[in-house]
N, C-alpha and C positions, 0 to 999 in steps of 0.2 A: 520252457519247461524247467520246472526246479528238480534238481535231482538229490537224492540224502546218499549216506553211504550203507551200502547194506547193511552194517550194524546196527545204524540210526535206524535203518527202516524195519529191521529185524522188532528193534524195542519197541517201535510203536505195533507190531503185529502182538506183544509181549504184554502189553498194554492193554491192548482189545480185548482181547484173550481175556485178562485183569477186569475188563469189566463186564464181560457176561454174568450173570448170578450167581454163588457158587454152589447153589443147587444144582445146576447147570452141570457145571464144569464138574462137577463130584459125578456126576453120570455120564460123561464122558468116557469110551471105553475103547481100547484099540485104533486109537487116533490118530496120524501126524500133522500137523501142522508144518509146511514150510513155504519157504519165498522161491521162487524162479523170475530170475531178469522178465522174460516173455512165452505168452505160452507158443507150444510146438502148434505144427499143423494138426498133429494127431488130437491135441487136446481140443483147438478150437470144430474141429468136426467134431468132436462127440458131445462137447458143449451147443453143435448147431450153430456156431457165430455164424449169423451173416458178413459175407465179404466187407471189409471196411468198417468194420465194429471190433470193438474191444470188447477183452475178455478180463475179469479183477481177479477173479478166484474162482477155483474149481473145485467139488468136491468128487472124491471118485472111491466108491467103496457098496461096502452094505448096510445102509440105515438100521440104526435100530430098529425100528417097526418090523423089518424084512427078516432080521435074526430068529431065527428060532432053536430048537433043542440039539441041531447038528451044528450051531456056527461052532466053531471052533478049530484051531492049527487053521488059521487063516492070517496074511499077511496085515499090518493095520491100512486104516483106511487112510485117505492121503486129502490134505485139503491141502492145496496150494492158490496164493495169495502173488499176483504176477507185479511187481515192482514198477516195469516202464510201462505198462498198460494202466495203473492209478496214478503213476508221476503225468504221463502224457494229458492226463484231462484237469488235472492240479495247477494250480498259480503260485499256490503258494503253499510252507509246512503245514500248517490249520487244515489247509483243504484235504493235502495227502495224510492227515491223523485220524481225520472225518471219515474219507473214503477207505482207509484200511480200518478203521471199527465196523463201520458197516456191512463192508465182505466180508469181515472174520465174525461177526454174528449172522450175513445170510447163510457162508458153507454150511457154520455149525448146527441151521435150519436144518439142513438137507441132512446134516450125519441122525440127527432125531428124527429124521424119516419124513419133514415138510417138503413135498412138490414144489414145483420153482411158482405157480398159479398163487398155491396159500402165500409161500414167503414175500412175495412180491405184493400182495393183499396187506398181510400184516406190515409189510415196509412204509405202503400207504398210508396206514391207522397212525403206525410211532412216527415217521418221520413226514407229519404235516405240518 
């Protein structure tokens, strides 16, 4: 398993981020973005990990779609992007820069309000 230093691994989340559209990224609203080593048990349940699966990234909030004329004095929504769970399936930095643009484009799926059904559809179309 190749491992970076979280800073390293921070830029390349910095990175991804960097290449969503910035259309995108300009609607982007109440957001975090961060890294955690591994997720907890709390998060792999509510993500539904089956046992002995990894988790990359999690999104945990209220989609825009779901916003309406009350959101507001609400905490931001929180995408976290799991470091030893993309380094564990990684060889090499190429593959862990690969695998964290593409978690940080599925979360950002889920914060615009895409079901994990559509973004895993769309993952299929772009990344054939």
């Amino acid at each position: 398993m190749f491992r970076l230093s979280p800073s390293d691994f921070e830029e390349l989340v910095r990175q991804g981020i960097a290449e969503i559209p910035q259309k995108f990224r300009d609607k982007m609203k109440n957001v975090d973005i961060l890294v955690e080593d591994w997720p907890s048990l709390e998060q792999l349940r509510q993500a539904r990990v089956p046992a002995g699966s990894l988790l990359f990234g999690l999104y945990q909030g209220v989609p825009q779609t779901k916003r309406g004329v009350y959101y507001a004095n609400v905490l931001p929504d929180k995408i976290t992007l799991f470091q030893g769970s993309i380094e564990a399936v990684a060889k090499t930095p190429e593959e862990i820069k690969e695998r964290v643009k593409r978690t940080v484009w599925h979360e950002i799926a889920h914060h615009f309000g895409m079901s994990e059904k559509e973004v895993r559809d769309l993952e299929k179309k772009r990344y054939k």
